[in-house]
C-alpha positions as CSV (number, residue, x, y, z in Angstrom):
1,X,0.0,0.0,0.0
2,X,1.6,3.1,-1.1
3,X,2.6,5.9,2.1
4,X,-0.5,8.5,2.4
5,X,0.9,11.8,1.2
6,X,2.1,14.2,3.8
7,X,1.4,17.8,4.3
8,X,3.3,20.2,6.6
9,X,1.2,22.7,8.4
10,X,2.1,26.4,9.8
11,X,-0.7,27.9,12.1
12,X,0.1,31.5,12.7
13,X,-2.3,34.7,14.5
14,X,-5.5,34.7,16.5
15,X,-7.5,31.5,18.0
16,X,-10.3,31.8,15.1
17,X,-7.6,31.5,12.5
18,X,-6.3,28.3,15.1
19,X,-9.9,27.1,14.4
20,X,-9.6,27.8,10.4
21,X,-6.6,25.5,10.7
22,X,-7.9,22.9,12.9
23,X,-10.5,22.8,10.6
24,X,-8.1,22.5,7.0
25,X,-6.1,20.1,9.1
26,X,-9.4,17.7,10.1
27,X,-10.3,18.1,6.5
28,X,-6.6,16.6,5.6
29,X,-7.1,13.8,7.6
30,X,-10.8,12.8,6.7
31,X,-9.3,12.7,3.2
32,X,-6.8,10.6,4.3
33,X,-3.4,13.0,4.2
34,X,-1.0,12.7,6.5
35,X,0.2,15.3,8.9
36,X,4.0,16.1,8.5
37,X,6.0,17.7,11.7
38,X,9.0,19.1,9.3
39,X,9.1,20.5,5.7
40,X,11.5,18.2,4.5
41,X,9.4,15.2,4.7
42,X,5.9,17.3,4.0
43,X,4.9,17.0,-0.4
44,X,3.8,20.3,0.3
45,X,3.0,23.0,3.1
46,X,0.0,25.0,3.9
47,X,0.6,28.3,5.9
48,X,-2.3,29.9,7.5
49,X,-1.5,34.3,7.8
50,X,-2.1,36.7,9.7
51,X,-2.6,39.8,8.2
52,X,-4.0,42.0,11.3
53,X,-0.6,45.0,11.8
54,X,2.3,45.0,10.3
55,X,3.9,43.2,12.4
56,X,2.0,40.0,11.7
57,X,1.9,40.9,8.6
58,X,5.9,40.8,8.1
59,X,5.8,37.2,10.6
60,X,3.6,36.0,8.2
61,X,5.9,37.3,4.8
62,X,9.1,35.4,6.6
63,X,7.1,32.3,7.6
64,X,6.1,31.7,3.7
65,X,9.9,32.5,2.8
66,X,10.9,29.2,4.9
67,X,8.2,27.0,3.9
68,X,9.3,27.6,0.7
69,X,13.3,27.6,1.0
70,X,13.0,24.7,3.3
71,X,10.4,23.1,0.9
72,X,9.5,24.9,-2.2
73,X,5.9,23.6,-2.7
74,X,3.7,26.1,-0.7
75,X,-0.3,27.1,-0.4
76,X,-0.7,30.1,1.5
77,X,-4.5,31.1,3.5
78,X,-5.5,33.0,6.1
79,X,-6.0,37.0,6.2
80,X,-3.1,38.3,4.5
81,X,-3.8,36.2,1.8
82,X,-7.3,38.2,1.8
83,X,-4.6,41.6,1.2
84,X,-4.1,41.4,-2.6
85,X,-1.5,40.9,-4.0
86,X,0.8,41.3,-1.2
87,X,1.5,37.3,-1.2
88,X,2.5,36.8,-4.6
89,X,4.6,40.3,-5.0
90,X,7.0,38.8,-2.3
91,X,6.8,35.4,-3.1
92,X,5.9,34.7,-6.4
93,X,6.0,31.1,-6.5
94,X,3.7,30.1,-4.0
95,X,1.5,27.3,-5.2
96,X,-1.6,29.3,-4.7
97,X,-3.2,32.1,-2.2
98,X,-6.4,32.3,-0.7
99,X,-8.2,34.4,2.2
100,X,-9.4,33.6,5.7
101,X,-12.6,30.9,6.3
102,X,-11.5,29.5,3.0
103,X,-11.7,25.5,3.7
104,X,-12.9,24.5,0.5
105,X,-10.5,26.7,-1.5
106,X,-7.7,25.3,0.5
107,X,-8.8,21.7,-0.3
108,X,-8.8,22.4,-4.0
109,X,-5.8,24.2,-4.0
110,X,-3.9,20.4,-2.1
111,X,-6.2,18.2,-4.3
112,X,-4.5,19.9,-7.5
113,X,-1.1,20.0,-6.6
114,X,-1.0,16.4,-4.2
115,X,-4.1,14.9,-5.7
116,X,-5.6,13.0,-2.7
117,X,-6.3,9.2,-1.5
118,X,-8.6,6.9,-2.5
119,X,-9.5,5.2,0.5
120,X,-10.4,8.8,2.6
121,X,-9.9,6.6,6.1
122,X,-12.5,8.7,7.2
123,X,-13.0,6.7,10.3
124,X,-9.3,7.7,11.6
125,X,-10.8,11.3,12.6
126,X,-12.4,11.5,15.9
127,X,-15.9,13.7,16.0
128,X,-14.3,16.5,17.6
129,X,-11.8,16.8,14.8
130,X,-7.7,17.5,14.5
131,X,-6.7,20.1,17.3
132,X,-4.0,22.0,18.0
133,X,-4.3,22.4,21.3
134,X,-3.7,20.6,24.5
135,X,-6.3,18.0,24.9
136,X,-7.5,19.8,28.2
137,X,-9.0,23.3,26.7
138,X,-9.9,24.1,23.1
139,X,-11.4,27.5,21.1
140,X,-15.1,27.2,20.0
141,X,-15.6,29.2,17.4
142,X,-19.5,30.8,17.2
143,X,-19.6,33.3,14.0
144,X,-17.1,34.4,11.7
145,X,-16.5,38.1,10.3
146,X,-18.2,41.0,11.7
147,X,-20.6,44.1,11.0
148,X,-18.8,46.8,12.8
149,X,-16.8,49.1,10.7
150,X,-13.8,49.8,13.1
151,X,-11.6,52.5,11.1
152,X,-8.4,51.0,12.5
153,X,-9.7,47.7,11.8
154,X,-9.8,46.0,8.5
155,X,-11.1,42.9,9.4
156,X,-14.7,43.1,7.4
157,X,-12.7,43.2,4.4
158,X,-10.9,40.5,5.4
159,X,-13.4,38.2,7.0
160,X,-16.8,39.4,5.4
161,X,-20.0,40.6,7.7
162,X,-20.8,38.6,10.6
163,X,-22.1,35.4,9.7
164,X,-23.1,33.0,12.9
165,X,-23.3,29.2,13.0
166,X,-26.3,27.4,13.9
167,X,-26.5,27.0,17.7
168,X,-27.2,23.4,17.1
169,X,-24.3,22.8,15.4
170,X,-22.1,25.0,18.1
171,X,-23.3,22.9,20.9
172,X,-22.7,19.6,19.3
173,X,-19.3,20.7,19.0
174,X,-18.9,21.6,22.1
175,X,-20.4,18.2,23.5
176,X,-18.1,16.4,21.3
177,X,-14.8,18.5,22.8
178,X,-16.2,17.7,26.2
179,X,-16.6,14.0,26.2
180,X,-13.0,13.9,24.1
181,X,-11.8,15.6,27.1
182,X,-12.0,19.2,27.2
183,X,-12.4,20.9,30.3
184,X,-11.9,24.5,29.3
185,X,-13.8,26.1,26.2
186,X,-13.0,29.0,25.2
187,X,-15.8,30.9,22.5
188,X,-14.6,33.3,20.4
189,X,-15.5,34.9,17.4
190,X,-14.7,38.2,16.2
191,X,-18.3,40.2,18.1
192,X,-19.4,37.3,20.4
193,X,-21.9,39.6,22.0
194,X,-23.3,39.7,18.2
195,X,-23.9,35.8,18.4
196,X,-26.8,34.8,16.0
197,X,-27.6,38.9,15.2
198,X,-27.7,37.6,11.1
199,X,-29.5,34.7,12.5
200,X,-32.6,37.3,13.6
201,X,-31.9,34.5,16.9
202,X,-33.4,31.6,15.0
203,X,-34.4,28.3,17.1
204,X,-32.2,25.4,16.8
205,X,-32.3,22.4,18.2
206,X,-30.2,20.4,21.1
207,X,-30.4,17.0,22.7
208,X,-34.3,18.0,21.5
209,X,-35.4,20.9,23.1
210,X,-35.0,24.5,21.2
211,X,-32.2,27.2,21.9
212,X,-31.9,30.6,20.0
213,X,-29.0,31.4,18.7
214,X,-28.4,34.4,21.2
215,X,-25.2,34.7,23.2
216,X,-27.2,35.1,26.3
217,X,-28.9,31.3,25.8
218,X,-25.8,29.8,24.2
219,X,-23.6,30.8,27.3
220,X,-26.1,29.0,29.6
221,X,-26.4,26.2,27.8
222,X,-22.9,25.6,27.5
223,X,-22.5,25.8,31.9
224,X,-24.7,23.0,31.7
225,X,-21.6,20.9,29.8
226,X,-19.6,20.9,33.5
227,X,-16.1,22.4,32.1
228,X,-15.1,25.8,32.2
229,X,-16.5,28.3,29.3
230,X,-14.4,31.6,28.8
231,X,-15.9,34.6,27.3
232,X,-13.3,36.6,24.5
233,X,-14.3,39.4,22.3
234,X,-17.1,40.4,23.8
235,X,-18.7,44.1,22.9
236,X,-19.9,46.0,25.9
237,X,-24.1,45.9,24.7
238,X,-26.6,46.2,27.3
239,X,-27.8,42.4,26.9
240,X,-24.4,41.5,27.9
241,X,-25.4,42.0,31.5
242,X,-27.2,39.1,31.0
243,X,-24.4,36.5,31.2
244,X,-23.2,37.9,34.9
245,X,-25.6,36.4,37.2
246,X,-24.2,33.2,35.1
247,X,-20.8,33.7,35.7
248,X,-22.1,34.6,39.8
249,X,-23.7,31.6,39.8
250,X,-21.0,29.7,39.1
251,X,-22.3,28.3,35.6
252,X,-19.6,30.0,33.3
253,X,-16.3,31.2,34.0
254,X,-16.2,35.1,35.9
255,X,-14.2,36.3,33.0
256,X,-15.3,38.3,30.5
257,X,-12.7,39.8,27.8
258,X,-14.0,43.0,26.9
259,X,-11.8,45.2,24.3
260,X,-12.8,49.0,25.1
261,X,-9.5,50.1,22.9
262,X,-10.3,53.8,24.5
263,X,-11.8,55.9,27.1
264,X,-12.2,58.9,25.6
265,X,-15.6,60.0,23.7
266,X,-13.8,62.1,20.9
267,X,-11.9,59.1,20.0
268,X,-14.2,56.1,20.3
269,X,-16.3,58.1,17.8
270,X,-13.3,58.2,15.5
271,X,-12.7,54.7,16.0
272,X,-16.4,54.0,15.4
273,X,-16.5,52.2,18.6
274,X,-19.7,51.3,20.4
275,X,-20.6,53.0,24.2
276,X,-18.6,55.7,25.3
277,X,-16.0,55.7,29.3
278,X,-18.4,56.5,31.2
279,X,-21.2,54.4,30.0
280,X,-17.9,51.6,30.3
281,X,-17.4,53.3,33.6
282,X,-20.7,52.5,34.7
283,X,-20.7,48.8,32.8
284,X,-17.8,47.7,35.1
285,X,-19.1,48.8,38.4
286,X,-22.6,47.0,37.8
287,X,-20.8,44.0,36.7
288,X,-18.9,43.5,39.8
289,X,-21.8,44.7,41.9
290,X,-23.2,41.2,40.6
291,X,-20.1,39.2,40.7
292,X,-17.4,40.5,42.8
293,X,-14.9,37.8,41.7
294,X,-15.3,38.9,37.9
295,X,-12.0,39.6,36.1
296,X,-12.3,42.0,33.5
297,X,-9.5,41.8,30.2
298,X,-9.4,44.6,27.9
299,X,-7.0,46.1,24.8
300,X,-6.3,49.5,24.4
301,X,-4.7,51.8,21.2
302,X,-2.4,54.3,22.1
303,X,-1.5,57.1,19.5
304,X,-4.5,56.7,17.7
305,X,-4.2,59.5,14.8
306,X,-5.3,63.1,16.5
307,X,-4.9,61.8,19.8
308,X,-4.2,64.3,22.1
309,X,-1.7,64.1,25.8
310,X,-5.3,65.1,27.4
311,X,-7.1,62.5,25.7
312,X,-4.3,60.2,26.7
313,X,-4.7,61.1,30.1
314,X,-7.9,60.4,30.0
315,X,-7.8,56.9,28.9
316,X,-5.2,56.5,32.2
317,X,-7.5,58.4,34.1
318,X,-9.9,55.5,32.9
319,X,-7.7,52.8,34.2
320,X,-7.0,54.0,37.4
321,X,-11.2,54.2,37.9
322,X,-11.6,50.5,36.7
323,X,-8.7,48.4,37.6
324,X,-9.0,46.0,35.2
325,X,-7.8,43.0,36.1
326,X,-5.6,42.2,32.8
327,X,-5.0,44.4,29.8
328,X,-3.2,44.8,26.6
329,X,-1.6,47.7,25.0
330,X,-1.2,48.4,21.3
331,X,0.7,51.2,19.5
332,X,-1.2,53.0,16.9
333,X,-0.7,50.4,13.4
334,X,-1.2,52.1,10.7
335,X,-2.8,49.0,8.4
336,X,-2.2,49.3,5.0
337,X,-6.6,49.5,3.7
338,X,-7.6,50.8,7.5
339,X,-10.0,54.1,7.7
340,X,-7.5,55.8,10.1
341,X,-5.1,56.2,8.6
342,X,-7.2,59.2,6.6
343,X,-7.7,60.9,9.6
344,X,-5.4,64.1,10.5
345,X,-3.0,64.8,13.2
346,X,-1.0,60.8,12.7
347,X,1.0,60.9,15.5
348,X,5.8,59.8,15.1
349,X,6.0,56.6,16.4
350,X,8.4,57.1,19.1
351,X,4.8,59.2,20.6
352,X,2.8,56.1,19.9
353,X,5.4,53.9,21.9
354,X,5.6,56.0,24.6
355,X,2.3,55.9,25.3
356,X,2.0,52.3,25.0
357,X,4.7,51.9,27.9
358,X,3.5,54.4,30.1
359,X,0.0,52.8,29.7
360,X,1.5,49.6,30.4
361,X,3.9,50.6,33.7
362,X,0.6,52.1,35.1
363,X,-1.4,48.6,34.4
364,X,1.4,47.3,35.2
365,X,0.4,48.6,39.4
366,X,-3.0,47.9,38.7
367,X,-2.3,44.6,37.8
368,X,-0.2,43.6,41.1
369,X,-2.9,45.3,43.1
370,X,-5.8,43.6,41.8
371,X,-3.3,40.1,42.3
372,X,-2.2,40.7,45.5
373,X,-6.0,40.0,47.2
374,X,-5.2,36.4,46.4
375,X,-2.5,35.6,48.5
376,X,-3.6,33.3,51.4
377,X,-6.9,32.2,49.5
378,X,-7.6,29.0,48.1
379,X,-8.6,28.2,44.3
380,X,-9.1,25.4,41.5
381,X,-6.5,25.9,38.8
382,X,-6.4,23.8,35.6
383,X,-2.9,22.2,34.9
384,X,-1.2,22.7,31.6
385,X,2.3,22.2,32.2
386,X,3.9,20.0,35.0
387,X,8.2,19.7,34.9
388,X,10.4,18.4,37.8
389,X,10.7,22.1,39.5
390,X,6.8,22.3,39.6
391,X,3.8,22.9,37.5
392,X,2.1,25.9,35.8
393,X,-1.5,26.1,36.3
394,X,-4.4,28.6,35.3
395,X,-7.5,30.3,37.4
396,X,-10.7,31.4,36.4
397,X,-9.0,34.7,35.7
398,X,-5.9,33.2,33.3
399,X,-6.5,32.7,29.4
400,X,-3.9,30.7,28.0
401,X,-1.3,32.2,26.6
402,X,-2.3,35.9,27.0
403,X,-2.7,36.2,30.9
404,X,-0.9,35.2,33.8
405,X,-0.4,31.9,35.5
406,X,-0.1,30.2,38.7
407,X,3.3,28.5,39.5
408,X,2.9,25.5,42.0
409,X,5.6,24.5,44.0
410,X,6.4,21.0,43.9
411,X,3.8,19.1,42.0
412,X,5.3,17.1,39.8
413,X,2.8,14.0,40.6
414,X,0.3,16.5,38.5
415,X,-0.5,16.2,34.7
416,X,-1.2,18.5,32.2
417,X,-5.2,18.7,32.3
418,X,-5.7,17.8,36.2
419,X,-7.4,20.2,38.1
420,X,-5.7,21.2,41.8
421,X,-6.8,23.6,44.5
422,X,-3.8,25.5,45.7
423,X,-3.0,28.3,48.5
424,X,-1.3,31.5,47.0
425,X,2.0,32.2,48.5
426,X,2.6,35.2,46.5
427,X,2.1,37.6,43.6
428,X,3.7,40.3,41.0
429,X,2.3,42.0,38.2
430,X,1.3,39.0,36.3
431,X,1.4,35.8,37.6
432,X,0.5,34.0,41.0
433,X,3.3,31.5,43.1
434,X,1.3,29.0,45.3
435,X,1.5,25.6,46.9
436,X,-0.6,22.5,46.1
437,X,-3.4,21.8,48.9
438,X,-3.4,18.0,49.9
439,X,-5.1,15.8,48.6
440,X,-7.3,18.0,46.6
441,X,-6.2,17.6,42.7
442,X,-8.5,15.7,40.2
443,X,-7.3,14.0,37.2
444,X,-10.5,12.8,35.8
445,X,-13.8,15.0,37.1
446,X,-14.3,17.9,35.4
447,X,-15.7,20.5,37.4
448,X,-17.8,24.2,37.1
449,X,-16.3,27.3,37.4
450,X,-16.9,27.9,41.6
């Protein structure tokens, strides 16, 4: 029987373009390609973009340069293939390019250059499909694209207008993740709050009884799976009040990932951003009047074109009123297609970075603050890595790979995936140092977010 062909993969940017490529890659495999870890024994390689700020961007340009040097037979996807012809000016002899979401294009473009198997071996693929992951959390992604027209944003054009799955279809994924398994999902999408909006909240159907596709009924019915469920990318709408009491009673995670990217009303308006900093102001406060223990993650632009030191200030101003518990700090990206960059008054980008740090040395204090009333309490943390010094864990209030973590002092009897309750010893600015409770770590139950 002849060796199935093999096909490198390169994942780069955000978790929906993770899900993209878990998808192409559980596509591979139903058709019976093989995976390949290295490019020199891959017959071709598939690199999905990112196209987002420059600096993606230019990741993205290298990352296609080695594929093809170290391998020479490349298909690129993903968002900056969505950018023209910016592909195919640097690197001309790519196999073929295609945009973001773009599953079936992908699969033509490897069927004509590495013309597929026979027997598909369809029943290799588990239901939840290829991830990329750790086997204990995974992305669940709910819509793709979105109707906002952010003018420093040029997602729409890259992604299309928002365009939500069936909640049927989302929550038998999600069923599927959880009895591979999964004991963290995390939704995303690029508006979560706008969940099933293009739907006009149709009915679907799961384990028999109706759901609308709303993000208000698809968060509760995902707290009745028993794992964790994370909130990212969520727009600060007045119906999102209605998942708190869920994340206060313990059904979904307290953590809700919010990004206001400014404070000040001048600028959201330039931005085209929703709500205003006081009506955000106001958002936060009534949040935590419900759920105390809710931690709030945000981004912010600095240097956005025209903005002034006062409306800088303002923005810190903002911060030191809401104390968010985690936040993120972007210069001011010019993005070659974005609205902004027609505005007046661009600001040199040694201003831009400046602001950027001094934003981030003041969250920086917030941060510790807000981590410091955890040392001497006890919490559940999720296990992801375990090596002979310790372990590196996650609460409620950690995203993987974007927040902090919790360091656990000799646990090496823990794997990857258990969950432990621990006593914090200590804190900094990001992460959390603590010690394993006795007896209390749990390799196979998965648990709710209390």
């Amino acid at each position: 029987m002849a060796a199935a062909p093999k096909v490198g993969f390169v994942s780069l940017g955000c978790p929906k373009a993770l899900v993209d490529s878990e998808g192409i890659l559980t596509r591979l495999r139903a058709e019976g390609y093989a995976i390949s870890p290295t490019y020199d024994r891959a017959d071709l390689v598939v690199v999905n973009t990112c196209g987002f700020i420059e600096s993606a961007m230019q990741e993205s340009l290298d990352a296609i340069g080695e594929a093809l040097e170290e391998n020479g037979r490349v298909i690129v996807t993903g968002c900056l293939g969505a950018k023209g012809d910016v592909v195919r000016r640097t690197h001309p002899k790519v196999l073929a390019v295609t945009g973001p979401h773009a599953l079936e294009e992908v699969m033509t473009a490897v069927h004509e250059h590495l013309p597929k198997p026979h027997d598909p071996f369809a029943d290799l693929v588990p239901p939840q499909g290829i991830k990329l992951t750790p086997r204990h959390y995974a992305y669940l992604k709910i819509s793709e694209g979105c109707n906002h027209r952010c003018t420093f944003c040029i997602i729409p054009s890259l992604r299309g207008d928002l365009a939500s799955r069936p909640i049927g279809e989302v929550m038998r994924e999600a069923e599927n993740l959880v009895k591979a398994g999964v004991k963290e999902l995390l939704v995303i999408s690029q508006d979560t709050s706008a969940y099933g909006v293009d739907l006009k909240y149709r009915t679907g159907f799961w384990g028999g009884r109706p759901l609308r596709a709303r993000m208000g009924d698809l968060a509760k019915a995902l707290g009745e799976l028993g794992v964790w469920v994370r909130l990212h990318y969520v727009y600060p709408y007045p119906h999102v009040d209605e998942v708190i009491p869920l994340m206060a009673d313990g059904k979904i995670l307290p953590y809700i990932d919010v990004p206001f990217q400014h404070a000040s009303r001048r600028i959201l308006k330039l931005m085209k951003r929703p709500a205003s900093g006081e009506n955000n102001l106001g958002r936060i406060r009534a949040w935590r009047r419900i759920c105390p223990d809710i931690t709030i993650r945000s981004t912010f632009i600095a240097g956005f074109p025209g903005e002034t030191e006062g409306e800088f200030r303002e923005l810190l101003d903002f911060l030191e009123e809401a104390e968010l518990d985690r936040v993120g700090c972007f210069a001011y990206s010019p993005v070659p297609g974005a609205k902004a960059n027609e505005l007046p008054g661009a600001l040199p980008n040694e201003v831009r970075e400046e602001r950027r740090e001094r934003l981030m040395r003041l969250q920086e204090k917030i941060s510790a603050k807000r981590l410091k009333r955890h040392v001497g309490r006890t919490i559940k943390v999720l296990v992801d890595e375990v090596s002979a010094g310790g372990a590196v864990a996650r609460s409620s209030a950690d995203a993987p790979e974007i927040d902090g973590v919790v360091h656990i002092e000799e646990a090496s009897k823990l794997k990857p995936g258990d969950w432990a309750q621990v006593m914090i010893l200590s804190s900094d600015a990001h992460d959390l140092r603590a010690r394993l409770v006795p007896g209390k770590s749990k390799r196979s139950v998965a648990a709710r977010a209390s």
